[in-house]
C-alpha positions in Angstrom: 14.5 17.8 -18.0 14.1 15.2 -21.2 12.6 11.9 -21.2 11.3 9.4 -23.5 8.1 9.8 -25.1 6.6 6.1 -24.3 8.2 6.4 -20.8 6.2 9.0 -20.1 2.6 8.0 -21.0 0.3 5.8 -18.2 0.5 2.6 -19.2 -3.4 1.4 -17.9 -6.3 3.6 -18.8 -8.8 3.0 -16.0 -12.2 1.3 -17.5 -13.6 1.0 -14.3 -14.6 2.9 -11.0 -12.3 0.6 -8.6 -9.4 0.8 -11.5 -10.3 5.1 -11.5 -10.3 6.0 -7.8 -6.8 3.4 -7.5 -5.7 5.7 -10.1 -6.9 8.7 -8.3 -5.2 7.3 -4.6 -1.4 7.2 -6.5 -2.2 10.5 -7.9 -3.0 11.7 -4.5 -0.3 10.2 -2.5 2.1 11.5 -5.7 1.4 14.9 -5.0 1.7 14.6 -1.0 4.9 12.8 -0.9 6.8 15.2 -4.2 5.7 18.4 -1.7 6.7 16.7 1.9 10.4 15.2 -0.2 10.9 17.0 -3.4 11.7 15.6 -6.4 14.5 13.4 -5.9 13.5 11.6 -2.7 9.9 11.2 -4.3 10.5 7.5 -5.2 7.6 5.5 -7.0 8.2 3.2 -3.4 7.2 6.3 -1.2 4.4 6.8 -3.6 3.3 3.3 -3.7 3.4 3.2 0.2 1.8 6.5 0.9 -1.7 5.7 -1.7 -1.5 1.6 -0.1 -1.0 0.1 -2.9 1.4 -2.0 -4.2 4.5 -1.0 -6.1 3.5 -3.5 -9.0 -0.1 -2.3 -9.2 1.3 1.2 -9.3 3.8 0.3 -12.1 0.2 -0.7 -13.7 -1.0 2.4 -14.1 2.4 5.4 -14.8 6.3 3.4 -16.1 7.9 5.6 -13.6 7.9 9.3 -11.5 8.3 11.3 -14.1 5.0 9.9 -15.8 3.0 10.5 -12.4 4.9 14.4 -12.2 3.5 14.9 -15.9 -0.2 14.3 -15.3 -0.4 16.6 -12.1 1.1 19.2 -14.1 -1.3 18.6 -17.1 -4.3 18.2 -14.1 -3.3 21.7 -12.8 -3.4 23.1 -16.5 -6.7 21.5 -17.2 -8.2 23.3 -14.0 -6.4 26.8 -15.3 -8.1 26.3 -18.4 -11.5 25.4 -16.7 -11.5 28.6 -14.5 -10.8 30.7 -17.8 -13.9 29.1 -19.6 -15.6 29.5 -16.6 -15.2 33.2 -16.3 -15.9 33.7 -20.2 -19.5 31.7 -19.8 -20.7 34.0 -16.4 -19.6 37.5 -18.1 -16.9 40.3 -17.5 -17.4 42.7 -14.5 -17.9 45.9 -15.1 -14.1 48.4 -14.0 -11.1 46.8 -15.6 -10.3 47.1 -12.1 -12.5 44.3 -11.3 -11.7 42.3 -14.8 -7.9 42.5 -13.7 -8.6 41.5 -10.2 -10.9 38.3 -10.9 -8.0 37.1 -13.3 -5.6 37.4 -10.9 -7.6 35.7 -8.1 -8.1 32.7 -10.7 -4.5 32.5 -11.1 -3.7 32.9 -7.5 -6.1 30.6 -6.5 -4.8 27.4 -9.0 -1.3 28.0 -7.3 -1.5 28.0 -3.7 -3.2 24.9 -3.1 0.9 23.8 -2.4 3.8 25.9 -3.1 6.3 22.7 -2.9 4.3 21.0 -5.1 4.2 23.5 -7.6 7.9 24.1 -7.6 8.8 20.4 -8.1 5.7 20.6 -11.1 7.0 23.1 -12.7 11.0 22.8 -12.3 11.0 19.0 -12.5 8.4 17.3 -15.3 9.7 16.6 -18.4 8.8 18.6 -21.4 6.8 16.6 -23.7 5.4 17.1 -27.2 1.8 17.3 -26.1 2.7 19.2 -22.5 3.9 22.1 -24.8 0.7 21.6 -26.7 -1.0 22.0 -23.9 0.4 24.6 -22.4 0.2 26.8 -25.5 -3.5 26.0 -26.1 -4.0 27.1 -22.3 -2.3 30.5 -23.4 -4.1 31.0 -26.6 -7.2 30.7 -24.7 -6.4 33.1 -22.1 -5.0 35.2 -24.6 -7.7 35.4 -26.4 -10.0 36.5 -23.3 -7.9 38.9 -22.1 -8.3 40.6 -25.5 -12.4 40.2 -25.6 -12.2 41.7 -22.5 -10.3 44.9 -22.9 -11.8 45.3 -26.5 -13.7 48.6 -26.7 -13.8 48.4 -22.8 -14.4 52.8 -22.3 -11.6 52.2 -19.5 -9.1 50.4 -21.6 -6.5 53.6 -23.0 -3.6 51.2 -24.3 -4.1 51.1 -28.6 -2.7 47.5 -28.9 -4.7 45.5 -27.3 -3.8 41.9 -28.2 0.1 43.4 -26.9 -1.6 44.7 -23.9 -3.2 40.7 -23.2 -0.5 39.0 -23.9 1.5 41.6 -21.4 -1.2 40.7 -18.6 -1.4 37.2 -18.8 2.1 36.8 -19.1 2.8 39.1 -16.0 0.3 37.3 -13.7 1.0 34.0 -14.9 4.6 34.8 -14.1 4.4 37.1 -11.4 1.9 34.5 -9.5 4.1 31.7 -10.0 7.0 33.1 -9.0 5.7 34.9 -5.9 4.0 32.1 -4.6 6.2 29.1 -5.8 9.2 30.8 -3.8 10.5 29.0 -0.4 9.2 32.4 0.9 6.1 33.0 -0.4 4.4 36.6 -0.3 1.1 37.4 1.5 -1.3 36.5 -1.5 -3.9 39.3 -0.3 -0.7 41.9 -0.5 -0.2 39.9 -3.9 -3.5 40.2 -5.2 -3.7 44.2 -4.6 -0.4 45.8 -6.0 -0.5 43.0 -9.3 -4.2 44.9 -9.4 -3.1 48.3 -9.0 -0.3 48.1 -11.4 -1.7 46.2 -14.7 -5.2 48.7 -14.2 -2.5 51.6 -14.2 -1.1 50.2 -17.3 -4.2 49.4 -19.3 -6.4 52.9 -18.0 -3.0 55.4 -18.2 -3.6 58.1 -21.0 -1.8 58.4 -23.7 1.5 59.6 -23.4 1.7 58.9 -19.7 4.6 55.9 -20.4 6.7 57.2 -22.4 
């Protein structure tokens, strides 16, 4: 889905604590009302009614839906990238089993707040110039840890090892979303284990063992 770039940026930049938590009540009510009625029944009038305040104040802050959509995407992005900066500041375990499992909890963990929500997130918000910024900042970074981590780890048997990140971010990131996003999500303790057991098979397997 395409929009207009000036269409999609909040038009009010709250300066204030009563103009922030207003801000932070259509927010709220946004992402309530896109899970309970999707995409298409998610009017800015439903959102409007559900956070109490007007439709004109709300028309104050975000031009339309797709605006509101495009900053709880960018919010749950911000709080992926968080969670990666704050594993690099506290330190790796010690078994790649352990490194692999603490990513994928991270990741589980920043989609299962709500599955509906997610989908209409992710299937639904227009691509922007900056969103795809964003998004490929958020996977440089993780990137980028995945390799520190498996770097001259005595565990890690794969020889490529920025391949070898870029596999496992891309296969929990996917895997997660998927899984979780679906109408039928999966148990995310079931989730959790076999994503475990299978990337620390690929990353400890000798030599050889793949082909």
């Amino acid at each position: 889905m395409s929009s207009g770039r000036r269409g999609l940026q909040p038009r009010k930049q709250p300066r204030q604590a009563r103009a922030e938590l207003t801000r932070q009540r259509i927010l709220t009510a946004a992402a309530h009302v896109f899970a309970e009625h999707g995409y298409a029944a998610g009017t800015t009038n439903r959102i409007a009614e559900r956070a109490r305040v007007s439709i004109g104040s709300l028309y104050q802050y975000y031009p339309n839906k797709d605006a509101i959509l495009l900053e709880l995407l960018t919010r749950h992005l911000d709080t992926g990238m968080a969670s990666t900066r704050q594993q690099r500041e506290s330190g790796p375990p010690d078994s790649i089993e352990d490194i692999i499992r603490r990513q994928v909890q991270v990741v589980i963990e920043n989609h299962r707040e709500d599955p509906h929500l997610l989908r209409v997130m992710f299937e639904q918000t227009p691509r922007s110039p900056e969103l795809f910024q964003r998004i490929a900042q958020y996977e440089r970074e993780h990137i980028a840890y995945a390799q520190e981590l498996l770097d001259g780890h005595p565990e890690v048997r794969v020889a490529d090892t920025y391949l070898a990140a870029r596999l496992v971010v891309a296969t929990v990131e996917l895997v997660v979303h998927q899984l979780i996003a679906e109408p039928d999500p999966v148990d995310v303790r079931r989730l959790e284990n076999e994503l475990v057991d299978m990337l620390t098979s690929y990353l400890t397997a000798p030599p050889g063992s793949k082909e």
